[in-house]
C-alpha positions in Angstrom: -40.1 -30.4 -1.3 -38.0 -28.5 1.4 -34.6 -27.7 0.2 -31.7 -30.1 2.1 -30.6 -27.6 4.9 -27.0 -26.8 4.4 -24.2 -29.2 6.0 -23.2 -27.1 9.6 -19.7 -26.4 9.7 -17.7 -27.1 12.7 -15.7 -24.2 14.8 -12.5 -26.0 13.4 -13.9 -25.8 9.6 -14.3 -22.3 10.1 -10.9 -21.5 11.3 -9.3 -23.0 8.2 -11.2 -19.9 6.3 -9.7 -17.3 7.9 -6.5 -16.0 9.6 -9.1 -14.5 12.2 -9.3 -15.8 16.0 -12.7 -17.7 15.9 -13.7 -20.8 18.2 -10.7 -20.5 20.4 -12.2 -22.3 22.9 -11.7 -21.8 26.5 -10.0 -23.0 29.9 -12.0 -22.4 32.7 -13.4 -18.8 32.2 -9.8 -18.2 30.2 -8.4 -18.6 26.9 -6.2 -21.5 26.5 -2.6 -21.5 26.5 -2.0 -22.1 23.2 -4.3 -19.3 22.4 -3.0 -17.0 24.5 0.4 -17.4 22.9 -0.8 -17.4 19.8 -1.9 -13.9 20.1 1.1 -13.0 22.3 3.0 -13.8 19.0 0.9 -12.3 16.3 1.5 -8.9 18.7 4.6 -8.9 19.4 5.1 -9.8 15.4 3.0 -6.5 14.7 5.0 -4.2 17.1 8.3 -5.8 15.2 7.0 -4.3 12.3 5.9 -1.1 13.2 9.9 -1.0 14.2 11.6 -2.5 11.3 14.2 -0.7 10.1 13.9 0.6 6.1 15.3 -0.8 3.9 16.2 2.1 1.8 19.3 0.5 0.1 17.6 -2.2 -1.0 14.4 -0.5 -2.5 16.5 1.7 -4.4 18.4 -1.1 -5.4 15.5 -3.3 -7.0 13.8 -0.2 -8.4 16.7 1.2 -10.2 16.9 -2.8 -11.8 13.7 -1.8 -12.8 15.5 0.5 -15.0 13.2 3.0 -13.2 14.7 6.8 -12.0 14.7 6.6 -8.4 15.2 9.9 -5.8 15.5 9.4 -2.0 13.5 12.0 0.2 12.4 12.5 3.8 9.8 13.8 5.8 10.4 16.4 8.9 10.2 13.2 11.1 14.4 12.6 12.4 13.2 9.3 13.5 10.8 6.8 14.3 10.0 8.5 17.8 9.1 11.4 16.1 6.9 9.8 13.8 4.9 7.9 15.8 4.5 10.7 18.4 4.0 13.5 15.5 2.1 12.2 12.3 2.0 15.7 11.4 5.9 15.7 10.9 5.5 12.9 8.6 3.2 15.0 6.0 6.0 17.3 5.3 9.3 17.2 3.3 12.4 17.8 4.7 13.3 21.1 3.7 16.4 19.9 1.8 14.9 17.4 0.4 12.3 19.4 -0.9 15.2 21.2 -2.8 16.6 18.0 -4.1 13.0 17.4 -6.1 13.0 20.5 -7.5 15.7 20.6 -9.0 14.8 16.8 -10.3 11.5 18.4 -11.4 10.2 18.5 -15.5 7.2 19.4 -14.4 5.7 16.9 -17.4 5.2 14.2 -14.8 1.8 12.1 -15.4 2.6 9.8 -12.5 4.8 9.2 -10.1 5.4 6.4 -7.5 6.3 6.6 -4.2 7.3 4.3 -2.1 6.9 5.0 2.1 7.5 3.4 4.9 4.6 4.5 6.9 3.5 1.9 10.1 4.9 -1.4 8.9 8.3 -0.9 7.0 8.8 -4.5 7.2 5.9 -4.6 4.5 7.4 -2.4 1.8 11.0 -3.9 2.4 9.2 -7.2 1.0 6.7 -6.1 -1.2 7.2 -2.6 -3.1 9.8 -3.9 -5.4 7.4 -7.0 -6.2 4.7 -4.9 -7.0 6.3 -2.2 -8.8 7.7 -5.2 -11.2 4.0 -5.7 -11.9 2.6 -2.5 -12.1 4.9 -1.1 -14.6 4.2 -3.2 -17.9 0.3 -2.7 -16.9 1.1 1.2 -16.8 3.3 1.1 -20.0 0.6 -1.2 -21.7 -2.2 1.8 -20.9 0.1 4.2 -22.5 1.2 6.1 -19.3 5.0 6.6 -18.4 6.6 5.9 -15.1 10.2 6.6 -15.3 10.3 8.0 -11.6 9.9 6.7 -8.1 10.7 8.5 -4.9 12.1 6.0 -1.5 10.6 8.1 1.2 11.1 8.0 5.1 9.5 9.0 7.9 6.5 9.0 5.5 2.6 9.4 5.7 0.3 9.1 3.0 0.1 12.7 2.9 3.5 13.3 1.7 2.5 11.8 -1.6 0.7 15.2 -2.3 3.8 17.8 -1.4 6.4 15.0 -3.4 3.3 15.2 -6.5 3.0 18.6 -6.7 6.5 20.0 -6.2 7.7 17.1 -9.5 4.6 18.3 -11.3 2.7 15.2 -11.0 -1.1 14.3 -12.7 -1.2 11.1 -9.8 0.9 10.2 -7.7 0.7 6.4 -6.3 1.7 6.4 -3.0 3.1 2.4 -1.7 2.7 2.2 1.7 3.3 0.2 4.8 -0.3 -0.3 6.9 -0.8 -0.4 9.8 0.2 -4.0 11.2 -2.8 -6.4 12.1 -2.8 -9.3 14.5 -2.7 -11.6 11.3 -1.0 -9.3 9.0 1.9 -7.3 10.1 3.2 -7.0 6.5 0.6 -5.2 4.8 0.9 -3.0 2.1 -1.5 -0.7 1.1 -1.5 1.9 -2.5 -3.1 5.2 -2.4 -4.0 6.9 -5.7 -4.4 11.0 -5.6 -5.1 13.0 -8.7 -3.4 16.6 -9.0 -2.1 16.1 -5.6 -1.2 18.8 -3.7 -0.7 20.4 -0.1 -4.0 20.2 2.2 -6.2 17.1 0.5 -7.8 14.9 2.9 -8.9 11.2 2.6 -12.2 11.7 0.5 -9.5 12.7 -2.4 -7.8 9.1 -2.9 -8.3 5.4 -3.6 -6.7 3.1 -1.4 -6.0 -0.9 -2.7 -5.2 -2.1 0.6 -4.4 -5.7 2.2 -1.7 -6.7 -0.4 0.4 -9.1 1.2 0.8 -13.0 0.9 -2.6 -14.2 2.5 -4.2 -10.8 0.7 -4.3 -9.6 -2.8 -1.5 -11.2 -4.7 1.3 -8.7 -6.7 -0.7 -8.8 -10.1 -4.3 -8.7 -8.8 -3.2 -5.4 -6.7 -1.5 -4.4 -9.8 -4.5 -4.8 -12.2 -6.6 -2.8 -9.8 -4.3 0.1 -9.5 -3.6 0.6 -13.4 -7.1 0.6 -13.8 -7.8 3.5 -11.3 -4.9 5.2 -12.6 -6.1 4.8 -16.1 -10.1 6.3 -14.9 -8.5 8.6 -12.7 -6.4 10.6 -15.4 -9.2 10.0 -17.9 -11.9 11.3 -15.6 -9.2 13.8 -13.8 -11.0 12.6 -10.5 -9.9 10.2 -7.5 -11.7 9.4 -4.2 -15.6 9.4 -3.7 -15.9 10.9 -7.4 -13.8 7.4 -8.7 -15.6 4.2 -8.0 -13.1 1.0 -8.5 -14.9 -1.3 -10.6 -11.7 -2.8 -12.0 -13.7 -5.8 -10.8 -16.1 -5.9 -13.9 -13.2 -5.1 -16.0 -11.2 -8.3 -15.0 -14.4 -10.4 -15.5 -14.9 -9.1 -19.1 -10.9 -9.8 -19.8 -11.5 -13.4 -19.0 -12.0 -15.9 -21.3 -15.3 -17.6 -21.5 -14.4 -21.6 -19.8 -15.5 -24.5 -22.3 
C-alpha cells in the first residue's frame, strides 16, 4: 500500500513557523499594506538598534553583582560615526585603555569575557548580563575560573584578541551585538578564540550566534559555549580545527524518558 501523502499545509500554517516573510500575499502587482508596514517596522526597529546607546552603567552594574571583576575599555572608534564608517578603528584599543589592562594584567588568565557592543547594542544591554549569569556556574562546574570581564565600546570582534592577549588570556569569549535582522534586531552572538592575539581572522573562532528570545534561550547558548570552551583549552584549538558537537553531549546528558 502507498503511504498517506502528507496533510499540505496552508501559506498561513507556514507563517506560524517562522518569524520569516512567507505568503504575504499581494495587492494588485504590490505587497499589501499591512505587509508593507510590517517590514517598514521590522527596519526601522533594526536601524534603532544599530543606534542604541550602551548601556555601559548597567552592564557593569549586573556583572559586578555577579561578584565578577569588571574593567571598562574602548576601541580607537570616538563614536558610532566612526565605527560604522571605520571597522578598522573598532579592532584596536584605545591607547589608554590599553594601559589600563596592563596594569590590571596577571598574566594567569585562562579566560576572559568580554562583553561589546558591536552592531546591535540594544542586544547586549538585554542579554549579556542574562547570559553571563548562566555561563558562569557551567564554567566553574568544568573547573575553569572567570573572575574577569571587560565592558567594551566601539567594539568589533576583533578586539577580543588585543584585550586577550595584552591580560594574558588562554580564550577569550567575546559577547557581541549582531548585526540586526528584519526579525531580530536584538541578537546576540559569542565568539570563542584560543590564544588570541593581534592579526587572527575568522577561520580562528567559534561563533554561537542567534541568542535572543525567539533564538537560543540563555542556558542552551550557555551549554554550547562551556562546552567549546572546555574542547577548546583541552585541544588548545578553536575555529575549523574545533567542531561544536555540544549537540551529542546534551543528548547523552539527558535522561532516558519512561
Amino acid at each position: 500500500m502507498k503511504a498517506p501523502a502528507p496533510p499540505i499545509r496552508s501559506l498561513e500554517a507556514l507563517r506560524e513557523l517562522t518569524p520569516a516573510r512567507v505568503g504575504l500575499g499581494r495587492s494588485g502587482a504590490s505587497m499589501p499594506t499591512d505587509a508593507l508596514l510590517a517590514f517598514t517596522l521590522d527596519h526601522a526597529r533594526a536601524r534603532d538598534a544599530v543606534h542604541a546607546a550602551f548601556d555601559v552603567e548597567h552592564l557593569v552594574a549586573g556583572l559586578a553583582g555577579l561578584g565578577l571583576e569588571v574593567s571598562e575599555v574602548c576601541s580607537q572608534a570616538r563614536n558610532r560615526g566612526d565605527y560604522l564608517r571605520r571597522p578598522d578603528l573598532g579592532r584596536m584599543l584605545d591607547p589608554d585603555s590599553r594601559r589600563t589592562l596592563e596594569k590590571r594584567s596577571s598574566g594567569a588568565n585562562a579566560i576572559v569575557i568580554i562583553v561589546g557592543d558591536g552592531l546591535s547594542p540594544a542586544a547586549v544591554n538585554v542579554h549579556a548580563v542574562e547570559l553571563v549569569r548562566h555561563l558562569a556556574p557551567r564554567l566553574t562546574a568544568g573547573g575553569i575560573l572567570c573572575g574577569h570581564v571587560v565592558v567594551a565600546s566601539g567594539a568589533r570582534v576583533a578586539l577580543g584578541d588585543e584585550i586577550g592577549a595584552v591580560l594574558g588570556a588562554r580564550m577569550v569569549v567575546m559577547l557581541i551585538g549582531e548585526r540586526p535582522g528584519l526579525s531580530a534586531p536584538d541578537s546576540l552572538g559569542a565568539y570563542l578564540t584560543f590564544a588570541p592575539r593581534i592579526g587572527l581572522t575568522d577561520e580562528k573562532r567559534n561563533c554561537v550566534s542567534n541568542i535572543h528570545g525567539a533564538g537560543l534561550s540563555y542556558d542552551e547558548a550557555a551549554f554550547k559555549i562551556a562546552w567549546l570552551v572546555r574542547k577548546g583549552i583541552a585541544r588548545q584549538v578553536t575555529g575549523v580545527a574545533l567542531k561544536d558537537e555540544s549537540g551529542t553531549a546534551l543528548i547523552v546528558a539527558r535522561p532516558p524518558i519512561d
